[in-house]
VOBA-1610 file (N, C-alpha, C; in pm, whole numbers, padded with zeros to 5 digits, always signed):
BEGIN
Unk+11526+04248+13948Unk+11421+04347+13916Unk+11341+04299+13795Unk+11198+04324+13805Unk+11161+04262+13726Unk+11108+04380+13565Unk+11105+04296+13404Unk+11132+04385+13374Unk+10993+04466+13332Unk+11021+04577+13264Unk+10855+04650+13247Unk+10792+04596+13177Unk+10666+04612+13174Unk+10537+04523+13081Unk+10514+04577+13009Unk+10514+04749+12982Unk+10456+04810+12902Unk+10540+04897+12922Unk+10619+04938+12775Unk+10742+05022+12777Unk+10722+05133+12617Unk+10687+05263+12596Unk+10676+05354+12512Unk+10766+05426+12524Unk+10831+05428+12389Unk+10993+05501+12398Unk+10948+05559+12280Unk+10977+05719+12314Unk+10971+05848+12149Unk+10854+05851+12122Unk+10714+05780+12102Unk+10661+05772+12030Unk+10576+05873+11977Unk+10550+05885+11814Unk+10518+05992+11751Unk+10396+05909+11687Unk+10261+05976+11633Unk+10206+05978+11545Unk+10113+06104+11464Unk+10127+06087+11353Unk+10065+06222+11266Unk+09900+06176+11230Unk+09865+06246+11215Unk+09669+06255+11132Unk+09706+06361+11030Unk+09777+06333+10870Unk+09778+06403+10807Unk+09896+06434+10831Unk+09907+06585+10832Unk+10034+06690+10850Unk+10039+06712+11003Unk+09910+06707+11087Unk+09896+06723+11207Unk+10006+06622+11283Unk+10064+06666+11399Unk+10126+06561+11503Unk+10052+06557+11585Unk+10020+06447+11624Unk+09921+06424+11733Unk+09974+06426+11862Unk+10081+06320+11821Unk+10158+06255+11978Unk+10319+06307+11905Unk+10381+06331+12008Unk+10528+06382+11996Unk+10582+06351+12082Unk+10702+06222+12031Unk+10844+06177+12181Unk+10789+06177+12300Unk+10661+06028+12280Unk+10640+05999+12408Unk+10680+05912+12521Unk+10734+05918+12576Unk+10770+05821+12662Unk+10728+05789+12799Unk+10663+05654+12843Unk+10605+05627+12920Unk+10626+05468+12967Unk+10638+05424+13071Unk+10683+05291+13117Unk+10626+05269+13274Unk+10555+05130+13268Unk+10455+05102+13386Unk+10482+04965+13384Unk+10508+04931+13522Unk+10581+04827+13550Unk+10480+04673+13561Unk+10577+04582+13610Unk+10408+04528+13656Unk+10363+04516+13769Unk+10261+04549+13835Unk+10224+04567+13953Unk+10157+04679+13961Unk+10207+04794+13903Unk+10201+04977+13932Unk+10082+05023+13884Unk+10030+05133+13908Unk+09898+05178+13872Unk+09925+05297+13819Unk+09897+05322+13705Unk+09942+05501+13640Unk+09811+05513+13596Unk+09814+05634+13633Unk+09659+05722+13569Unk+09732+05821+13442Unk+09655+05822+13368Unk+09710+05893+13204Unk+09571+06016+13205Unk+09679+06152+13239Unk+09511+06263+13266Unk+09593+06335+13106Unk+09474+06411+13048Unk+09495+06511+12931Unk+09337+06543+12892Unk+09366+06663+12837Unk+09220+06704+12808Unk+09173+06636+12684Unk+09077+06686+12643Unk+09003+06606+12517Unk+09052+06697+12408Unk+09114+06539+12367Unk+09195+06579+12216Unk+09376+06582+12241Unk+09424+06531+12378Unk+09544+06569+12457Unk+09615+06457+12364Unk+09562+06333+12336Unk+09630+06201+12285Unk+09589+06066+12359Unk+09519+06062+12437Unk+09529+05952+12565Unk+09463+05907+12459Unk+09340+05893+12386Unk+09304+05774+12306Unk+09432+05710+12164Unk+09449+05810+12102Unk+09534+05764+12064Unk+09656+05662+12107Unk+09714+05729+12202Unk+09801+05645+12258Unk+09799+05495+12298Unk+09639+05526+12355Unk+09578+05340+12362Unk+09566+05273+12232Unk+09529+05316+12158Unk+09500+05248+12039Unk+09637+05207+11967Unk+09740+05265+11956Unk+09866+05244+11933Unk+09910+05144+12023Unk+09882+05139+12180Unk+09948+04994+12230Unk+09878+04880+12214Unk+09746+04918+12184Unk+09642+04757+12107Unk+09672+04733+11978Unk+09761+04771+11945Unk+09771+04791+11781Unk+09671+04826+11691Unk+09567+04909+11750Unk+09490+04939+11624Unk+09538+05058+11574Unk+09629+05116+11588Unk+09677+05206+11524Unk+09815+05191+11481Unk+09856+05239+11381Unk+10006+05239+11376Unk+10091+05328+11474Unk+10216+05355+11461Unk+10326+05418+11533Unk+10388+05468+11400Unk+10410+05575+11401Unk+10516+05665+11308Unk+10639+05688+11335Unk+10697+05684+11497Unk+10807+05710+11553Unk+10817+05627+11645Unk+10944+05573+11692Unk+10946+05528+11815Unk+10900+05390+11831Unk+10890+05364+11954Unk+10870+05188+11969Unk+10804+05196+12112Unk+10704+05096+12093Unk+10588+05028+12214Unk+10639+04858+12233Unk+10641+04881+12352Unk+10672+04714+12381Unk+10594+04645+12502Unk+10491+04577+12452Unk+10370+04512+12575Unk+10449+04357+12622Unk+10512+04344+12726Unk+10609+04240+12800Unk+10671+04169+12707Unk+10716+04236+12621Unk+10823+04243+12500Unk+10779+04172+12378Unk+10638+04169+12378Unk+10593+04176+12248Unk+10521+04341+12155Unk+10558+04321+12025Unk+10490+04468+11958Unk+10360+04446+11968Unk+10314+04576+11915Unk+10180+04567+11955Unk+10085+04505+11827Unk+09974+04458+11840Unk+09852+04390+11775Unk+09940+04230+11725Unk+10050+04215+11806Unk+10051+04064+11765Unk+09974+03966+11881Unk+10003+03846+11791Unk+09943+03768+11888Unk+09962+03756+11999Unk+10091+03747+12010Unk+10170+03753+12167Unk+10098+03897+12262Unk+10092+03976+12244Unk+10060+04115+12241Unk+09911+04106+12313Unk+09857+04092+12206Unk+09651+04039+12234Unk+09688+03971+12273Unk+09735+03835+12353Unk+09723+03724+12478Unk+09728+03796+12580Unk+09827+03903+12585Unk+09870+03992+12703Unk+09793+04105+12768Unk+09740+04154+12637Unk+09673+04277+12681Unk+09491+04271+12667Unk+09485+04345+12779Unk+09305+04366+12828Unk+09329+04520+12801Unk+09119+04503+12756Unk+09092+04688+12738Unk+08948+04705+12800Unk+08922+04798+12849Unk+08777+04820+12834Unk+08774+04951+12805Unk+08713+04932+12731Unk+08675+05092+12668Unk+08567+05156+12784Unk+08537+05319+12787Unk+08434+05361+12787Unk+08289+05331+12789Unk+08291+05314+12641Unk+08127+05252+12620Unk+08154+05106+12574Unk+08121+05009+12662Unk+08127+04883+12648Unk+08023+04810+12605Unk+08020+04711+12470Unk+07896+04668+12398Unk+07919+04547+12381Unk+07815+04457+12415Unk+07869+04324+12390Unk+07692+04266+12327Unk+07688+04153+12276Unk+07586+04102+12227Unk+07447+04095+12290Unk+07354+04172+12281Unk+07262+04212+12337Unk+07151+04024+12396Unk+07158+03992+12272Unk+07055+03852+12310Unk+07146+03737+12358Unk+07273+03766+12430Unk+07314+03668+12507Unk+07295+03707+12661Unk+07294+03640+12740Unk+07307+03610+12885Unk+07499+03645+12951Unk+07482+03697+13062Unk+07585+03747+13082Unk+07717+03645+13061Unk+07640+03530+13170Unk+07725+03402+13124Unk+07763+03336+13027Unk+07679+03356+12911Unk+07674+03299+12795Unk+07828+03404+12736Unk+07805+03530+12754Unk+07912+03620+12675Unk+08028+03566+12771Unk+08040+03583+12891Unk+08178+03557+12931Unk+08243+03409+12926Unk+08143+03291+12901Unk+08184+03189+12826Unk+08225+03187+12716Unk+08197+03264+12622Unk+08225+03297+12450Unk+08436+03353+12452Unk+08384+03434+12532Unk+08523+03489+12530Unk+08628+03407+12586Unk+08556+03304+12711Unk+08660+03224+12753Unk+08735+03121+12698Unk+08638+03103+12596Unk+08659+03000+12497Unk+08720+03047+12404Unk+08737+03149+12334Unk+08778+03257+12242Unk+08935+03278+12300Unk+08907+03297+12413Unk+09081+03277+12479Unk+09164+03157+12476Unk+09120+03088+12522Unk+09177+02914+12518Unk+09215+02935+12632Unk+09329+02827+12659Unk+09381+02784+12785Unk+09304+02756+12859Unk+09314+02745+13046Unk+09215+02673+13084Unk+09078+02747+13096Unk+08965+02680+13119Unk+08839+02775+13178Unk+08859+02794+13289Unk+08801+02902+13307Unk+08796+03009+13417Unk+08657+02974+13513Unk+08637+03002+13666Unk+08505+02989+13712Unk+08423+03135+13669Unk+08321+03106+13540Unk+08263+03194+13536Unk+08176+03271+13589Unk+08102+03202+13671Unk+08029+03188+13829Unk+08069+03290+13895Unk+08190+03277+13923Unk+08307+03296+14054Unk+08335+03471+14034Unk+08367+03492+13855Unk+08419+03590+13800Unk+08270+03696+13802Unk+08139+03655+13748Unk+08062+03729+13752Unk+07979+03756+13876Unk+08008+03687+14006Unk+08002+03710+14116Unk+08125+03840+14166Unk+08266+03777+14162Unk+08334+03891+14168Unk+08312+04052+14115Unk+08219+04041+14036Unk+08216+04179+13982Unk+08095+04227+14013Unk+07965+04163+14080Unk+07862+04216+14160Unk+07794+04141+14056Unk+07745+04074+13958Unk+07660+04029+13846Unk+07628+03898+13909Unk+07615+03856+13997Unk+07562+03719+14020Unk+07445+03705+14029Unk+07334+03787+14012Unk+07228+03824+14026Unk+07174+03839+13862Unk+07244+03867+13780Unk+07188+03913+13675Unk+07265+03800+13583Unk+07292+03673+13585Unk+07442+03566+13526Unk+07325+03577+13439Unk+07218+03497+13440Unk+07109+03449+13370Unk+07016+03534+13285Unk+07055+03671+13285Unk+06974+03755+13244Unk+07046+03815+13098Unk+06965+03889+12961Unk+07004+03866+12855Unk+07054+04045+12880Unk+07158+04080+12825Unk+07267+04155+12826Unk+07182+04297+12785Unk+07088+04276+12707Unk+07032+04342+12642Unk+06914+04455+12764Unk+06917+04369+12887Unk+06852+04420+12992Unk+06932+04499+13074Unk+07083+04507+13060Unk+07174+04565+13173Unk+07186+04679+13163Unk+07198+04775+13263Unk+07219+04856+13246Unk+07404+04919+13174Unk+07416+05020+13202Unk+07524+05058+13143Unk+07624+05026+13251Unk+07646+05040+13350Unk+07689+05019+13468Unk+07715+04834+13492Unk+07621+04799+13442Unk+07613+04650+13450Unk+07676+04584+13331Unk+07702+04677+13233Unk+07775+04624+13138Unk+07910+04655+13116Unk+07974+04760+13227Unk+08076+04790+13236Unk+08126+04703+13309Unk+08076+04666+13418Unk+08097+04512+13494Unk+08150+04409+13412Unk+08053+04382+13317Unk+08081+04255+13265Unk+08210+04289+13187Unk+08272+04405+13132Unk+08331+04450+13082Unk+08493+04437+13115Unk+08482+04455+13285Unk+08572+04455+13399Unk+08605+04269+13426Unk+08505+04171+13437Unk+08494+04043+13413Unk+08614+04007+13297Unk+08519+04048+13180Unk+08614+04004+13077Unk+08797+04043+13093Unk+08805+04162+13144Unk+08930+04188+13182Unk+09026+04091+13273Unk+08971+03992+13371Unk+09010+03981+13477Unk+09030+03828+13408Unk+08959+03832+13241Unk+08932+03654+13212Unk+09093+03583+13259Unk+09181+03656+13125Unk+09287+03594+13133Unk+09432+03645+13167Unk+09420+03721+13319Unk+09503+03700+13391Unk+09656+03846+13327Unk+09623+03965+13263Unk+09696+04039+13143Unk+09807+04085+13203Unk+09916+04081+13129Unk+10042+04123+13135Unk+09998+04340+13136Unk+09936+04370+13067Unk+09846+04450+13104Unk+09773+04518+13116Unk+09675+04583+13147Unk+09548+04592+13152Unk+09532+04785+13080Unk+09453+04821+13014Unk+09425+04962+12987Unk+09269+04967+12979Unk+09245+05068+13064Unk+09075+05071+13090Unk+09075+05247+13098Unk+09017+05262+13027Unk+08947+05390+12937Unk+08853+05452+13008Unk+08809+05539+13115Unk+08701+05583+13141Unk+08645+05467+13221Unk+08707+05408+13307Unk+08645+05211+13395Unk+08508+05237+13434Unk+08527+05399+13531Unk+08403+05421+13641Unk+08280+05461+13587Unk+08278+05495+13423Unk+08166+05594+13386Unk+08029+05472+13369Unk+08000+05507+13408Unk+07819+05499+13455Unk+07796+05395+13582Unk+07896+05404+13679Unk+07910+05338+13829Unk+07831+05430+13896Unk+07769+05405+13979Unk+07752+05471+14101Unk+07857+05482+14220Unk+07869+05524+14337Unk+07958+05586+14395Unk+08017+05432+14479Unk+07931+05316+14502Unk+07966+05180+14564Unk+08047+05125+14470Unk+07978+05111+14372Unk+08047+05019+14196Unk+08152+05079+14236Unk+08182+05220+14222Unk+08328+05249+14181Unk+08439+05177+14286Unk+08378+05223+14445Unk+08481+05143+14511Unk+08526+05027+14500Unk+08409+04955+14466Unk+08440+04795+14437Unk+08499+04788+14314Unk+08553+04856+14188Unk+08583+04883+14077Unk+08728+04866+14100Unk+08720+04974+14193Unk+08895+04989+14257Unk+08987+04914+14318Unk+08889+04811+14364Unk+08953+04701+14475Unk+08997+04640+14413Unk+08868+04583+14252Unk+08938+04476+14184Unk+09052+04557+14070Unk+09029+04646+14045Unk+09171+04664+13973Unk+09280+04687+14074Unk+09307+04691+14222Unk+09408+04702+14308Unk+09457+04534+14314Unk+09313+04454+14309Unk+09405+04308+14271Unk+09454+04230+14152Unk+09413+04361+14077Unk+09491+04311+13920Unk+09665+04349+13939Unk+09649+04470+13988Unk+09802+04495+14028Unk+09888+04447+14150Unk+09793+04376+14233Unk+09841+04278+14375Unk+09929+04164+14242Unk+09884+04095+14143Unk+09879+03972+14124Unk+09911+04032+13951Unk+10033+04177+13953Unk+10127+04166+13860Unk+10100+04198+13715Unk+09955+04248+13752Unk+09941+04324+13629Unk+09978+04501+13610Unk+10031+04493+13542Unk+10041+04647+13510Unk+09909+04712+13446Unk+09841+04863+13480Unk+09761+04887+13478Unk+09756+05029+13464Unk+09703+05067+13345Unk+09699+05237+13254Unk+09575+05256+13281Unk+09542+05322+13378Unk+09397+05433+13391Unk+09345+05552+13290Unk+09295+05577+13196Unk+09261+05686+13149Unk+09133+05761+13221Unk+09183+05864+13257Unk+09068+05898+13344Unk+09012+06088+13355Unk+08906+06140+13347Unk+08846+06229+13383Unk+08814+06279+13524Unk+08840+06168+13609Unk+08786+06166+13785Unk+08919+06153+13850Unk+08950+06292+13871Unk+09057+06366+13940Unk+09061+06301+14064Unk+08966+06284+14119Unk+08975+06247+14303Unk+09018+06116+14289Unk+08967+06080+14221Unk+08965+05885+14200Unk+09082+05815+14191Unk+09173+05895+14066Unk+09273+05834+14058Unk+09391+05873+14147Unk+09344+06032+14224Unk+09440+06041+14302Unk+09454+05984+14427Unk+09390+05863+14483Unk+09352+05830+14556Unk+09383+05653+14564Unk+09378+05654+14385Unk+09394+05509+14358Unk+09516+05463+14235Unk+09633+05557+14228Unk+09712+05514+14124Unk+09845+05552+14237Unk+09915+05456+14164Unk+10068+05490+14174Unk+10141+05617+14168Unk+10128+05654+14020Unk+10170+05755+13906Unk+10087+05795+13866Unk+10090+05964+13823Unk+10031+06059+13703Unk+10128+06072+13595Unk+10012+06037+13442Unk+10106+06106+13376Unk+10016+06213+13319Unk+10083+06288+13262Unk+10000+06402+13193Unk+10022+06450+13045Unk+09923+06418+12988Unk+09969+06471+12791Unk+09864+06614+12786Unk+09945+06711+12708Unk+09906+06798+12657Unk+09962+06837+12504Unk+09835+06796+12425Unk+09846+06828+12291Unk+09973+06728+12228Unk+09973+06649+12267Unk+10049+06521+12245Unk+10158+06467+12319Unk+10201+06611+12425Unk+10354+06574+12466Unk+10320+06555+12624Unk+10418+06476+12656Unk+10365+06420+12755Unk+10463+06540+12871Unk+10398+06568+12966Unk+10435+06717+13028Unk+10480+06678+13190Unk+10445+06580+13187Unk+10443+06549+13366Unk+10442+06378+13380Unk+10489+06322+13466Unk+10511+06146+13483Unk+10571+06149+13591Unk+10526+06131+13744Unk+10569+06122+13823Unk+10443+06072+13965Unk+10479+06031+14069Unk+10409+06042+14187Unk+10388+06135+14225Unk+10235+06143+14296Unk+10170+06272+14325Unk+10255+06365+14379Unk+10303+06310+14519Unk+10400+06372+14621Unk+10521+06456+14518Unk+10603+06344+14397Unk+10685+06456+14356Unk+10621+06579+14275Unk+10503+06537+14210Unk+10470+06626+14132Unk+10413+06786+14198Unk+10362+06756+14321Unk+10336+06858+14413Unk+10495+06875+14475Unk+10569+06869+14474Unk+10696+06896+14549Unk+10753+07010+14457Unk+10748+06934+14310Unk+10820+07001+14140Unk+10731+07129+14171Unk+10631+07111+14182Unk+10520+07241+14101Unk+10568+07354+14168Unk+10578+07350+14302Unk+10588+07480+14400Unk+10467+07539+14426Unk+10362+07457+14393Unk+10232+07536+14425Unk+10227+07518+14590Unk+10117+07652+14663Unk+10085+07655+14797Unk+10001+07560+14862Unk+09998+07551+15013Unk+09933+07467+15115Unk+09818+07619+15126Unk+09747+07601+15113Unk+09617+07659+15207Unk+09608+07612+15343Unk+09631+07771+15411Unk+09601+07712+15517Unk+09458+07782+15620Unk+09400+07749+15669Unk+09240+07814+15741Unk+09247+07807+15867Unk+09245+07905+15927Unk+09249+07941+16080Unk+09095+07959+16105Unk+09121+07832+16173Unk+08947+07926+16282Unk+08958+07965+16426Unk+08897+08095+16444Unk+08928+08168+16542Unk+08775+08205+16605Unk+08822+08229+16721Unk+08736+08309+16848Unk+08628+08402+16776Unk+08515+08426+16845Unk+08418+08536+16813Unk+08490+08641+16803Unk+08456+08707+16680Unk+08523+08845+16690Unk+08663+08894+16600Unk+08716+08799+16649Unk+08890+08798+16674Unk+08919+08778+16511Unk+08855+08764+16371Unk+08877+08749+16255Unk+08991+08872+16208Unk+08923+08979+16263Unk+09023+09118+16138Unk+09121+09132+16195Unk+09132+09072+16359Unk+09260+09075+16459Unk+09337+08989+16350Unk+09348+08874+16365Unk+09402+08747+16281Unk+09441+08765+16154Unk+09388+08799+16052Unk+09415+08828+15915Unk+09491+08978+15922Unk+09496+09079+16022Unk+09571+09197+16012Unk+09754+09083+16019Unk+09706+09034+16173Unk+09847+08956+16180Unk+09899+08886+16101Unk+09839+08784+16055Unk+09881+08684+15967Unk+09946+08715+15838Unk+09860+08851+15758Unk+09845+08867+15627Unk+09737+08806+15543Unk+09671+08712+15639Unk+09573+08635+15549Unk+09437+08730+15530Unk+09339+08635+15440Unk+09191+08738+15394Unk+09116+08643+15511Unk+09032+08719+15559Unk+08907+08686+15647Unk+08815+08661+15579Unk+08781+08535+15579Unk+08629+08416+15489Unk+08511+08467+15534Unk+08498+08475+15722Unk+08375+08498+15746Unk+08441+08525+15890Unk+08356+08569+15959Unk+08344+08602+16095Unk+08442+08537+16186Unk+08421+08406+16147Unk+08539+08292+16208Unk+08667+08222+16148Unk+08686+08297+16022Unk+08790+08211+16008Unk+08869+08279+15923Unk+08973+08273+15912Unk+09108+08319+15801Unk+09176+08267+15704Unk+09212+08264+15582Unk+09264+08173+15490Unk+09393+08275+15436Unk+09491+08156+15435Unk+09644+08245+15381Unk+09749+08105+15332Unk+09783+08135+15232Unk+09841+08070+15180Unk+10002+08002+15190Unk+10075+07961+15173Unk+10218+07975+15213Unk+10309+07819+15147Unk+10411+07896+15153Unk+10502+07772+15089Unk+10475+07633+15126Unk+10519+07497+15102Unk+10537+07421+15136Unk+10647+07414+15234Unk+10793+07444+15233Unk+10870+07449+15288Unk+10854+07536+15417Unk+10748+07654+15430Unk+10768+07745+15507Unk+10643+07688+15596Unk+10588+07562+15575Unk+10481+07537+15623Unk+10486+07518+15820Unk+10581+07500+15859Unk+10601+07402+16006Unk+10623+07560+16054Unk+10660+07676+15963Unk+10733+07789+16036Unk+10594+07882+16072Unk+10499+07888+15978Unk+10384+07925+15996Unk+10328+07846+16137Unk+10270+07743+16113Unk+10248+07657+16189Unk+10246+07725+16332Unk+10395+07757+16345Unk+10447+07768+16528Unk+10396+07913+16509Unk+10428+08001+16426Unk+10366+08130+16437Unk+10245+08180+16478Unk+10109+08071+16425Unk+10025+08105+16439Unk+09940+08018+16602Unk+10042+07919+16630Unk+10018+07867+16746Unk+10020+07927+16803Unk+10131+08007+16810Unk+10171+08128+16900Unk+10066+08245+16967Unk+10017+08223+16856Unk+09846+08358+16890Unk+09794+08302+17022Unk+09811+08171+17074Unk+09728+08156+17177Unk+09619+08126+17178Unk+09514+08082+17328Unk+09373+08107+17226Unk+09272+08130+17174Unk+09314+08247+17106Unk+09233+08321+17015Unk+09223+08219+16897Unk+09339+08150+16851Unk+09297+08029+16712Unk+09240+07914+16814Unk+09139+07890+16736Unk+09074+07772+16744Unk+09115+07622+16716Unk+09148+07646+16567Unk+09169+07548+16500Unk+09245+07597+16386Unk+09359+07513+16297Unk+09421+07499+16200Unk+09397+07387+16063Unk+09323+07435+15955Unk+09300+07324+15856Unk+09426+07378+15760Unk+09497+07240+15727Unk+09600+07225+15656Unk+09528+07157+15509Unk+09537+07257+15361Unk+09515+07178+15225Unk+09632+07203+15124Unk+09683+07065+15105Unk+09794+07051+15021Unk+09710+07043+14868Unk+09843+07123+14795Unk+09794+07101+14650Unk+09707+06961+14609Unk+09573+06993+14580Unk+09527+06842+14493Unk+09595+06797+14385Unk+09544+06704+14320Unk+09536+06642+14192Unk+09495+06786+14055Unk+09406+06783+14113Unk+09269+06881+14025Unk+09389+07012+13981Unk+09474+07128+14108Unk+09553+07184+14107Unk+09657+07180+14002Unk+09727+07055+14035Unk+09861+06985+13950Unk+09823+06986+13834Unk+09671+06921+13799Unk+09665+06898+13643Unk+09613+07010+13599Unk+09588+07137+13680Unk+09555+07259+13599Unk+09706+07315+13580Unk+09785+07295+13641Unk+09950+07368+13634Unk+10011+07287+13522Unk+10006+07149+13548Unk+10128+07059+13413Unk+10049+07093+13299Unk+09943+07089+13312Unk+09876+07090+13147Unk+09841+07250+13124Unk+09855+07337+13211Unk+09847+07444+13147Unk+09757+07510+13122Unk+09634+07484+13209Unk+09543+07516+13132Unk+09459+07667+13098Unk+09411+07683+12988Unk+09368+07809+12908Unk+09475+07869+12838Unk+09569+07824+12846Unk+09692+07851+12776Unk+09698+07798+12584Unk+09721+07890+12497Unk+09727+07793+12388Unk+09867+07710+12351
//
């Protein structure tokens, strides 16, 4: 078994008297994809900044493929892209991702190859200062991919993508983790990561509240399947008298029900004959889960 790349055991830090982060613990293997959801102000920046070492640790211990964090060993290993990504306006795209390649050592990389991979082959020659934001998150994603990271933390990856970028965003971070990188999502785009991570974890107000796969975390919660009957002309107040469910509109019924009790419904309402039309089955989202683990409106 191979061992984790990025391993956070306890970890605490204060701002003042304030605790920010409290006994966190979090571990992402290499290969795995975890999305890190919390509201603003939950800790997720913090927490990054503590495994780049720009921050200290007050409690506890971070270990990036068993180096601490902001050493050298550490920075060889680890890639970031922030959010808002800024790089030298009067260089050429190529020119910056040569700087850095060189800034890295070891061998060169096809820079060509890399700013093609990320959709910029069109713009290699063009001065940075012309890209859009989107285009500089690219190059951003490039630089990530320079040297190969034990592993990777990207902050907000998708913000200022359009809806193509992002897919293609996703592919190449699915082959950062094909090829053993471990990989921390911080993210705002509920659909995205539920769609494209391994693991959720979830911080609220520093403590980390939830760390698991979607499936268990919807299993833990006990939240309901929605379920929507569409039915025959007419036949709505028939249906929702039976069922117990509320009638949406003319045609259709919505009623809620266990997970477990789901297959028992199911045959029940088959049973109507047909008067149901159709059966839409919606399992707890993402969006759901992270309003339940984190609590939200709650102080």
């Amino acid at each position: 078994m191979m061992d984790n790349a990025l391993i956070i055991r306890s970890a605490d830090k204060f701002r003042g008297k304030t605790q920010v982060l409290t006994d966190v613990d979090l571990v992402v293997a290499p290969g795995e994809r975890v999305a890190l959801l919390g509201h603003n102000g939950a800790g997720k920046s913090t927490l990054i900044k503590m495994i780049l070492g720009l921050t200290s640790i007050d409690g506890g211990d971070i270990s990036i493929d068993g180096a601490k964090p902001g050493s050298n060993v550490a920075r060889a290993r680890t890639a970031f892209l922030p959010e808002s990504v800024n790089f030298h306006p009067t260089l050429t795209g190529r020119e910056q991702l040569t700087l850095f390649a060189r800034l890295a050592g070891g061998d060169r990389p096809d820079i060509d190859a890399l700013l093609d991979r990320v959709g910029l082959s069109e713009a290699t020659n063009n001065r940075i200062a012309t890209y859009s934001k989107g285009m500089r998150q690219r190059l951003g994603l490039a630089q990530v991919l320079l040297g190969q990271p034990k592993v990777a933390l990207l902050d907000e990856p998708t913000s200022g993508l359009d809806p193509i970028s992002r897919q293609d965003l996703y592919a190449i971070i699915n082959e950062l983790a094909a090829h053993g990188t471990a990989v921390l999502i911080a993210s705002h785009a509920l659909t995205e990561v539920e769609a494209q991570t391994d693991r959720i974890a979830i911080l609220r107000k520093g403590i980390k509240v939830a760390d698991d796969t979607l499936a268990n975390l919807s299993h833990n919660a006990g939240l309901p399947t929605r379920m929507r009957i569409l039915v025959q002309a007419g036949q709505a107040d028939q249906i929702a008298k039976a069922t117990g469910g509320e009638r949406i509109n003319g045609a259709s019924v919505e009623l809620y029900c266990d997970a477990n009790q789901k297959m028992q419904e199911l045959r029940r309402i088959a049973a109507m004959g047909d008067v149901v039309a159709d059966i839409e089955l919606t399992p707890p989202r993402l969006e759901d889960l992270y309003r339940h683990y984190s609590k939200e409106g709650q102080t």
